[in-house]
Backbone as ProteinMPNN parsed JSONL, in Angstrom:
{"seq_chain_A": "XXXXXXXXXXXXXXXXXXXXXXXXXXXXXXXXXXXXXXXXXXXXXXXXXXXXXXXXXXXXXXXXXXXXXXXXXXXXXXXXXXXXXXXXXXXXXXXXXXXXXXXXXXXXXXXXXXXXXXXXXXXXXXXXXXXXXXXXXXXXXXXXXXXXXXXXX", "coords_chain_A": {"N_chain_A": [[173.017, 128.009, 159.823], [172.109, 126.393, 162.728], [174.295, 124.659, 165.687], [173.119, 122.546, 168.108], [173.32, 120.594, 170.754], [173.942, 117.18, 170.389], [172.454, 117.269, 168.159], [172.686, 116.852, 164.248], [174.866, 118.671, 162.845], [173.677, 120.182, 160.548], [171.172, 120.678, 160.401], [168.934, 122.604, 160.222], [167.931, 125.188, 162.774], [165.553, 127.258, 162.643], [164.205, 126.474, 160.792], [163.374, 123.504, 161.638], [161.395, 124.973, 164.009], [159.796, 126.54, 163.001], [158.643, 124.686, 161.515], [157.171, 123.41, 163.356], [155.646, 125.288, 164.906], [153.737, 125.667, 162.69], [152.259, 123.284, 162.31], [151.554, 123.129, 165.151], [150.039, 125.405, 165.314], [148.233, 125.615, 162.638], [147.793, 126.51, 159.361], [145.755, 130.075, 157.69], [144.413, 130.949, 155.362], [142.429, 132.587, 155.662], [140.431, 135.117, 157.837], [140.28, 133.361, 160.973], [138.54, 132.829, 163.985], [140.276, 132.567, 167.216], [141.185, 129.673, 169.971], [140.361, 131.195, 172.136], [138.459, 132.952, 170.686], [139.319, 135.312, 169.717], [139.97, 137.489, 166.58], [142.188, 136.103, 163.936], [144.714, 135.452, 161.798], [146.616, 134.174, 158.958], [149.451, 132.467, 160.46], [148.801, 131.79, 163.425], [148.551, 134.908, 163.992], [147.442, 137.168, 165.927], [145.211, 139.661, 165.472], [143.059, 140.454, 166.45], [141.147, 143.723, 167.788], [141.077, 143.672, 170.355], [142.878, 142.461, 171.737], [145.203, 142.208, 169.808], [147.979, 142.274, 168.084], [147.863, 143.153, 165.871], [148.99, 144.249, 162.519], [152.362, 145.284, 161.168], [153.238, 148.361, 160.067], [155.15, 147.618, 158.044], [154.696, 145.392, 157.474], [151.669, 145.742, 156.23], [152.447, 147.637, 153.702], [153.633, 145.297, 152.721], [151.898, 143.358, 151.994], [150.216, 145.151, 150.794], [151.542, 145.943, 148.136], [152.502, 143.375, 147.244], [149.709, 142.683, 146.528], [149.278, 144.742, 144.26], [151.001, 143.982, 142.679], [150.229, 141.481, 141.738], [147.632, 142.137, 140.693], [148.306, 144.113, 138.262], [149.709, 141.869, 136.761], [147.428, 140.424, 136.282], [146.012, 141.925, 134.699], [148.12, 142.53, 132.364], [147.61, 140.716, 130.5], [145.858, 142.11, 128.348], [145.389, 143.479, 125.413], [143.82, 146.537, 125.556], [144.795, 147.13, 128.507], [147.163, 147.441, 127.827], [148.205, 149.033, 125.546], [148.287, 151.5, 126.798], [148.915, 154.436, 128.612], [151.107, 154.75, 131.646], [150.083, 156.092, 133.806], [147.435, 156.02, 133.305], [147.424, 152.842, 132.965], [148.256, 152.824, 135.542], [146.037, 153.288, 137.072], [143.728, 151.781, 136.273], [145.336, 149.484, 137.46], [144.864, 149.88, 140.076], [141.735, 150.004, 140.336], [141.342, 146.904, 139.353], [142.864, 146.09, 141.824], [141.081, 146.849, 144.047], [138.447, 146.002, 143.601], [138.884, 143.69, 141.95], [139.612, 141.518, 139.644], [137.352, 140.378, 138.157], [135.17, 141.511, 139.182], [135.752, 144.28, 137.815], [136.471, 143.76, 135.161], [133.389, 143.772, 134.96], [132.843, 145.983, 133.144], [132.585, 146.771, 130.362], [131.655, 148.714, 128.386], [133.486, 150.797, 129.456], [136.07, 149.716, 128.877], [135.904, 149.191, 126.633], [136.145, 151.373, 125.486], [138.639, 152.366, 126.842], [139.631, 151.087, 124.913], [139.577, 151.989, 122.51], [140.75, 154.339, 123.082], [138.868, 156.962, 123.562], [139.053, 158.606, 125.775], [137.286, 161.0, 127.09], [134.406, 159.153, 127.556], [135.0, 156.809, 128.592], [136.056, 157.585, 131.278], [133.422, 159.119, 132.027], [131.854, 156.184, 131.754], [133.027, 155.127, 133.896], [132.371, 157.05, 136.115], [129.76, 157.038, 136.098], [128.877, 154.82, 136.981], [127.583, 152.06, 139.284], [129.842, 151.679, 141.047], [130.927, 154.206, 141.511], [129.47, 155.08, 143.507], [129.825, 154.025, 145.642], [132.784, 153.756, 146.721], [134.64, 156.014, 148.129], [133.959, 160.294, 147.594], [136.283, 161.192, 146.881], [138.078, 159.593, 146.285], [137.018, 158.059, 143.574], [136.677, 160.729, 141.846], [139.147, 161.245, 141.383], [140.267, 158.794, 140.339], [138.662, 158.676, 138.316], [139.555, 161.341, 137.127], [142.564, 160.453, 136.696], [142.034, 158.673, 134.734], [140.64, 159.815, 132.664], [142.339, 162.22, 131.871], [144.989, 161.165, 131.994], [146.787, 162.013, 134.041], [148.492, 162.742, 136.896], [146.511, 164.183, 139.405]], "CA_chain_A": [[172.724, 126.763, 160.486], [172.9, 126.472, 164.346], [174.582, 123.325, 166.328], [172.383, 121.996, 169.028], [174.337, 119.341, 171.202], [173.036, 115.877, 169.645], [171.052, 116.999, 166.537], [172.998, 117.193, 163.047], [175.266, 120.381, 162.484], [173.466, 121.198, 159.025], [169.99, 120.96, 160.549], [168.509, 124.547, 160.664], [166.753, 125.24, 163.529], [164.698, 127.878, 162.629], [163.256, 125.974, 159.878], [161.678, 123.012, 162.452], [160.751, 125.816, 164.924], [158.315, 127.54, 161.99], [157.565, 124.046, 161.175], [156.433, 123.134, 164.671], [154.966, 125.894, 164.954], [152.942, 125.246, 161.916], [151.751, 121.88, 163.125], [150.584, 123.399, 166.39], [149.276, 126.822, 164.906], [147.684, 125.769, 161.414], [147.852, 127.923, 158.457], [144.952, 129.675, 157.631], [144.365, 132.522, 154.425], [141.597, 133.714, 156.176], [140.725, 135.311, 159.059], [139.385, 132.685, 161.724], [138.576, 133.013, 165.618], [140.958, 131.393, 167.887], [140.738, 128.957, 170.787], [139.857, 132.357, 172.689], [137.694, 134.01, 170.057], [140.083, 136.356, 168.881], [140.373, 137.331, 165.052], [143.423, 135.548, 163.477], [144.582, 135.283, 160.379], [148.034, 133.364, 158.679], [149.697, 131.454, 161.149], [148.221, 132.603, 164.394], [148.538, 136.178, 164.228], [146.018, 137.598, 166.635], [144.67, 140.977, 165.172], [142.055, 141.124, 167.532], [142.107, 144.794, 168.152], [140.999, 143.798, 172.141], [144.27, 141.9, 172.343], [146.373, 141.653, 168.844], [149.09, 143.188, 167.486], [147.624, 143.417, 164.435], [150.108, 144.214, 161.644], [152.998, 146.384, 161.289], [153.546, 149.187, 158.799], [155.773, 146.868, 157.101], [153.696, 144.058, 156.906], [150.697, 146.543, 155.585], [152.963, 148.027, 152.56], [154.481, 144.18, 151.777], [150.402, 143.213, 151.451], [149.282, 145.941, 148.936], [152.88, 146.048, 146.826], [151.597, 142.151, 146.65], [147.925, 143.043, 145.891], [148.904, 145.62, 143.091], [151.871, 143.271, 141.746], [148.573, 140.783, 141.17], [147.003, 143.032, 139.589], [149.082, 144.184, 137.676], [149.84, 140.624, 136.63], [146.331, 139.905, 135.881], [145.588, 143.039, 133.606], [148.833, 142.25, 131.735], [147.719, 140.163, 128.615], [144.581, 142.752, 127.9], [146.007, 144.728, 124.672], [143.613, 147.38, 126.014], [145.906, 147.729, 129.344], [149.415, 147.421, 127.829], [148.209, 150.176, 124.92], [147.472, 152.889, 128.171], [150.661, 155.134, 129.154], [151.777, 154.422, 132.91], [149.195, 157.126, 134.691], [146.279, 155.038, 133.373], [147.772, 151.825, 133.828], [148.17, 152.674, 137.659], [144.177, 153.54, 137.403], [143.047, 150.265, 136.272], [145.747, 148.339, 138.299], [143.757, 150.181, 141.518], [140.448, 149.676, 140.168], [141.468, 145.786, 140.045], [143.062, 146.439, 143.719], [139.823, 147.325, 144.734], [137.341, 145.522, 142.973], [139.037, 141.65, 141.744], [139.431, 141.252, 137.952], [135.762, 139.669, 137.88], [134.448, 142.935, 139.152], [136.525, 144.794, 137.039], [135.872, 142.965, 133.931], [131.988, 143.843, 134.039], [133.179, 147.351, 132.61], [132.294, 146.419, 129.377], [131.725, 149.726, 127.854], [134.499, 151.437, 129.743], [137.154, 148.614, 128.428], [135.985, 148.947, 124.9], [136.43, 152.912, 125.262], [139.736, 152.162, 126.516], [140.941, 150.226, 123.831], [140.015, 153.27, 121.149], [141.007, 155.437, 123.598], [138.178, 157.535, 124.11], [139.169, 158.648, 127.561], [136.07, 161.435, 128.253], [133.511, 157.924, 127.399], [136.069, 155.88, 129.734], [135.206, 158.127, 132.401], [131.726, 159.115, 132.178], [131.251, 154.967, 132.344], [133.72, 154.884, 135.553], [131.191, 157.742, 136.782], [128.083, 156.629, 136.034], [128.588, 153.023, 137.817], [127.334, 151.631, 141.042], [131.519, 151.262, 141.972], [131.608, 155.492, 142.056], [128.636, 155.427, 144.558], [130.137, 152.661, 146.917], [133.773, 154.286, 147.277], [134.751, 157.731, 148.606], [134.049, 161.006, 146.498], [137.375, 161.452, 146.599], [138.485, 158.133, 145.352], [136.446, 158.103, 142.65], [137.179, 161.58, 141.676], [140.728, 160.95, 141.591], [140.274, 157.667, 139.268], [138.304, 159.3, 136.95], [140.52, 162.321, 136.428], [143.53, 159.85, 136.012], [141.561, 158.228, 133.396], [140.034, 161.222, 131.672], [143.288, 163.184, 131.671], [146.476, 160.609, 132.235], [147.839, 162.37, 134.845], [148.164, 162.659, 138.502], [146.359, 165.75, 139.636]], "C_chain_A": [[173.226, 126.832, 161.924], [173.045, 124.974, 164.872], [173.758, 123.041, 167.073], [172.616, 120.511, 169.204], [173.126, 117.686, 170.698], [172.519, 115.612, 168.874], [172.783, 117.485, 165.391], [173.879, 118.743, 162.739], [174.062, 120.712, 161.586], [171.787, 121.157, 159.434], [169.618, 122.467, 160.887], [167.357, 124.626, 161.648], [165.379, 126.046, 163.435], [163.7, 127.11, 161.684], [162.408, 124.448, 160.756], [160.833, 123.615, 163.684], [159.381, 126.138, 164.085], [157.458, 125.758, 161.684], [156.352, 123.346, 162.445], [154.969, 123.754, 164.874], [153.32, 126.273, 164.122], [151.994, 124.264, 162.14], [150.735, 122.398, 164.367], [149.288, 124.289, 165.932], [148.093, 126.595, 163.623], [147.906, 126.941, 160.511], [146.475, 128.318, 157.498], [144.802, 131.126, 156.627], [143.752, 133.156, 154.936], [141.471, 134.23, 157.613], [139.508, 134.068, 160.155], [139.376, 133.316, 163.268], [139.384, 131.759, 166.141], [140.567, 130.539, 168.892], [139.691, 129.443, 172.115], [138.999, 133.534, 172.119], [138.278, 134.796, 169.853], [140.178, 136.153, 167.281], [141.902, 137.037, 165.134], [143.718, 135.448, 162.392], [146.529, 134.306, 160.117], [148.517, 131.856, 159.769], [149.664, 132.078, 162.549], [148.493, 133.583, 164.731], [147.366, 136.371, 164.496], [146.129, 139.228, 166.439], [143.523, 141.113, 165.717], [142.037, 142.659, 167.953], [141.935, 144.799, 169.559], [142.355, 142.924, 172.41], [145.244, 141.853, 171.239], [147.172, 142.679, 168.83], [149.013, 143.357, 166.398], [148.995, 143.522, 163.392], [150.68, 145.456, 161.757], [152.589, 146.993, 159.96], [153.958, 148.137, 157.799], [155.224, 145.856, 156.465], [152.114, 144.802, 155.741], [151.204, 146.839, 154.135], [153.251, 146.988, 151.624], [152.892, 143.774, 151.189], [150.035, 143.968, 150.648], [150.184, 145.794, 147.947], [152.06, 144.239, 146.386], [150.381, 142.017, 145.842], [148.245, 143.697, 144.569], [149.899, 144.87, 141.878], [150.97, 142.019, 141.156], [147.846, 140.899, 139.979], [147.092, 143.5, 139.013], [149.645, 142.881, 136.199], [148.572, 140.496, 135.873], [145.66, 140.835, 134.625], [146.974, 142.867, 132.337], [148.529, 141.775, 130.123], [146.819, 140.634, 127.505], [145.627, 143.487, 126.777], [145.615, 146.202, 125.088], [144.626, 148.42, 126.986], [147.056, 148.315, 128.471], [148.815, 149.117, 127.003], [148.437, 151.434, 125.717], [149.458, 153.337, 128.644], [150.336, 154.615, 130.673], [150.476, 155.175, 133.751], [148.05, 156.342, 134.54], [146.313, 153.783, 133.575], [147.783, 151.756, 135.318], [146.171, 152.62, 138.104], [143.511, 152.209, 137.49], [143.751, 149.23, 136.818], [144.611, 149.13, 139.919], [142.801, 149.706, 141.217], [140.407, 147.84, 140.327], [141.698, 145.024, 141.299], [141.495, 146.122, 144.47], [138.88, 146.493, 144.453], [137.78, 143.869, 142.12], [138.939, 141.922, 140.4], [138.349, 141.113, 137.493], [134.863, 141.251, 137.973], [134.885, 143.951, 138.248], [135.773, 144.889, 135.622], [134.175, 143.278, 133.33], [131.77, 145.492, 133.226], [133.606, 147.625, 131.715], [132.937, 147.706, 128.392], [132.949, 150.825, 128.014], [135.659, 150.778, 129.196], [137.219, 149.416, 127.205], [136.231, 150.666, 124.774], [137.941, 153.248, 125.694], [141.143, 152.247, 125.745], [141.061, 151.519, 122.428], [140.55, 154.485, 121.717], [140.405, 157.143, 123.771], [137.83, 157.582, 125.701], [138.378, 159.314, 128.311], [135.193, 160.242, 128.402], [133.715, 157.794, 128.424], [135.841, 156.205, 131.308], [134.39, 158.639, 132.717], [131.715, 157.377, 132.609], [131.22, 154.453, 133.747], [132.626, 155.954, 136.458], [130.253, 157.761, 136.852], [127.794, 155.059, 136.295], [128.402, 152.843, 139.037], [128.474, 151.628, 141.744], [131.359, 152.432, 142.819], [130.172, 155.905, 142.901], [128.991, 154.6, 145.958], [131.862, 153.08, 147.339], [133.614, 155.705, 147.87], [134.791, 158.651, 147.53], [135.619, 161.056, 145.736], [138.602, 160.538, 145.292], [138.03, 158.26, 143.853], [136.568, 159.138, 141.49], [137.955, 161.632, 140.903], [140.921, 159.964, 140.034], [140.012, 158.331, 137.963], [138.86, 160.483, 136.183], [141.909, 161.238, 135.983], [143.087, 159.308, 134.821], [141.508, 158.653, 132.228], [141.554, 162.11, 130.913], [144.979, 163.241, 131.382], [147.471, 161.242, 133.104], [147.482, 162.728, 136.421], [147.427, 164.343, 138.598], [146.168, 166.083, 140.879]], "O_chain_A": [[174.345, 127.188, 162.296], [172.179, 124.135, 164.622], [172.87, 123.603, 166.432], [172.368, 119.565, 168.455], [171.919, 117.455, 170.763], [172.071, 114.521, 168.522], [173.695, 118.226, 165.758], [173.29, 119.778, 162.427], [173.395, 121.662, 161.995], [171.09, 121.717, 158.588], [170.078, 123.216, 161.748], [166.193, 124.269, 161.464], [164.332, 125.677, 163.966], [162.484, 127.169, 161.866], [161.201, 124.239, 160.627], [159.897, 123.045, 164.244], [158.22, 126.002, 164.471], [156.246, 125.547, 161.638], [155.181, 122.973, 162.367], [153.835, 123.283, 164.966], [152.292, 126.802, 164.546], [150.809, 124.597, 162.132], [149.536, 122.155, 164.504], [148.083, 124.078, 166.068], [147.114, 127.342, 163.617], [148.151, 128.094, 160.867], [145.995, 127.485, 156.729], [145.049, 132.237, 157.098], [144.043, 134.351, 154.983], [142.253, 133.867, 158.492], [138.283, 134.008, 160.053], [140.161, 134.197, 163.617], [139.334, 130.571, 165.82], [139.338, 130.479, 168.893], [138.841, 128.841, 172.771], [138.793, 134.629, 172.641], [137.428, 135.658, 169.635], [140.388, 135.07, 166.734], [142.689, 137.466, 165.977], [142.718, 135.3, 161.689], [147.325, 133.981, 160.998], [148.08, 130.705, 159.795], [150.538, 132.904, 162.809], [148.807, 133.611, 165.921], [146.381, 136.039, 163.837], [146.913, 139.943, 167.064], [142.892, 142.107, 165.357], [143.062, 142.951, 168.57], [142.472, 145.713, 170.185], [142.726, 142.864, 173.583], [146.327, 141.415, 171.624], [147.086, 143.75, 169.431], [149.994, 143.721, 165.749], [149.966, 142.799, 163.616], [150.127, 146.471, 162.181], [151.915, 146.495, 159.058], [153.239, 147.812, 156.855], [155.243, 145.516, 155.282], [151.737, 144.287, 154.688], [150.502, 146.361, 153.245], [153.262, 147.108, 150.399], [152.696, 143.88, 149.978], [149.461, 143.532, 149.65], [149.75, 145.514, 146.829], [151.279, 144.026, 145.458], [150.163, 141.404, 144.797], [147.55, 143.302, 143.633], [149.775, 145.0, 140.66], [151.171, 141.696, 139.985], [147.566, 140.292, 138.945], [145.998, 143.854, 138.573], [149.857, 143.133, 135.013], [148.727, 140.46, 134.653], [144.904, 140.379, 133.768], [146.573, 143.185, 131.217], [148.949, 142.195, 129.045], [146.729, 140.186, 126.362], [146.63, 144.044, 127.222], [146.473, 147.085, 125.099], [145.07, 149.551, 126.785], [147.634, 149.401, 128.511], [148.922, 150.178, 127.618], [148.813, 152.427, 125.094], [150.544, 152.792, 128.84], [149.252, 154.057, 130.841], [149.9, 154.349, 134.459], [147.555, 155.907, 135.579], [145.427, 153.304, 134.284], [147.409, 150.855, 136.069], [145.459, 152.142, 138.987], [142.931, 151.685, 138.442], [143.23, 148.114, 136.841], [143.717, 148.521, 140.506], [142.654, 148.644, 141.823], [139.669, 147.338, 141.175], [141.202, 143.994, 141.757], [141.11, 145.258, 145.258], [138.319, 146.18, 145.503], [136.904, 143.071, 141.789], [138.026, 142.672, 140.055], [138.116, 141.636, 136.403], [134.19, 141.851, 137.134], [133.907, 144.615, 137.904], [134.929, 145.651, 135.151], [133.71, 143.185, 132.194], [130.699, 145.967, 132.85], [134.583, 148.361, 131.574], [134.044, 147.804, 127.863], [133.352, 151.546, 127.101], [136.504, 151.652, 129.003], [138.156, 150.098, 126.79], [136.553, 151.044, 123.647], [138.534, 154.173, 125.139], [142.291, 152.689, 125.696], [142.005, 151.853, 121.712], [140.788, 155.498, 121.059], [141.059, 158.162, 123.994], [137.011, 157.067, 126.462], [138.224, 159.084, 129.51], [135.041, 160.058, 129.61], [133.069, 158.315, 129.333], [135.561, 155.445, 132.235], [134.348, 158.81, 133.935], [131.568, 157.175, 133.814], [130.406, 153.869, 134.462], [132.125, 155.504, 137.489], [129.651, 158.474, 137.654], [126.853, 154.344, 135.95], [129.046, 153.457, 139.888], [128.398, 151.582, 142.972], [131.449, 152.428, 144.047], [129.842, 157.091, 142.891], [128.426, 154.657, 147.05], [132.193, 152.618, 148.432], [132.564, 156.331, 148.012], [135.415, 158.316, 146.523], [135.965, 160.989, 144.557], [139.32, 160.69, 144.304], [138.864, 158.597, 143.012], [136.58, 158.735, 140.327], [137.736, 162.001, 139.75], [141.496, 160.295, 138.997], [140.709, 158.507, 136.963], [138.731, 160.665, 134.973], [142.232, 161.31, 134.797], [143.789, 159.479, 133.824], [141.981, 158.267, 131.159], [141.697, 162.477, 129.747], [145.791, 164.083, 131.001], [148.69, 161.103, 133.005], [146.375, 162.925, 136.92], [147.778, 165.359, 137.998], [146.035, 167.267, 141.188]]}, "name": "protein", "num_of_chains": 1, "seq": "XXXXXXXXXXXXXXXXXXXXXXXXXXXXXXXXXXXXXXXXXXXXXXXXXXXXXXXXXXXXXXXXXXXXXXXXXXXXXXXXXXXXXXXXXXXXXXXXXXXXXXXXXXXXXXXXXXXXXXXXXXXXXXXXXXXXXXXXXXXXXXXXXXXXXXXXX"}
């Protein structure tokens, strides 16, 4: 807590600075254009790349650990998931990463091959879907050997 002659010892300043700042700035999930047409996103962070500062490293790593703790989260109450050792669990928390539970989810046949644990099926389905033509070979690759095989390779 900082003093400031006339206001309250126990008032915290930083906390009506952010809220000020809030007030002026808006808060906004997505990305909008600002008063100057710059991309923005949160509480006026200008990631413009002709003028922002886009995000740090740090801020980049705290956003996906978020994204995969999500997703993670959201694949949780499937018996399918939990059954899966750790190497394939990381597969289908990415594939949710990437693609939203909803998208996920229409991977019917791959689920239900999953759950009996028919893991060549599992990935023939992951390879023979519109997803593994719309990412990188590599990506895709990658997934489907973790799938197929349970292990990093």
């Amino acid at each position: 807590m900082t003093h400031i002659a006339g206001l309250c010892p126990t008032i915290n300043v930083d906390t009506q600075l952010e809220t000020k700042i809030i007030e002026h700035e808006g808060m906004k999930k997505f990305v909008y254009l600002d008063s100057l047409g710059f991309s923005t996103i949160a509480i006026g962070r200008n990631i413009d790349p002709r003028s922002g500062k886009g995000l740090s490293t740090d801020e980049c790593w705290y956003l996906m650990r978020n994204d995969l703790a999500s997703a993670r989260k959201q694949l949780e109450p499937f018996p399918w998931y939990q059954n899966q050792d750790t190497v394939r669990q990381g597969a289908l928390v990415e594939l949710v990463f990437n693609m939203g539970l909803g998208g996920f989810l229409k991977f019917v046949r791959m689920i239900k091959a999953l759950g009996e644990r028919a893991y060549v099926v599992a990935a023939s389905e992951l390879k023979q879907s519109a997803w593994a033509t719309q990412v990188s070979p590599t990506r895709c690759a990658d997934l489907i050997n973790r799938i197929r095989f349970g292990q990093y390779l």
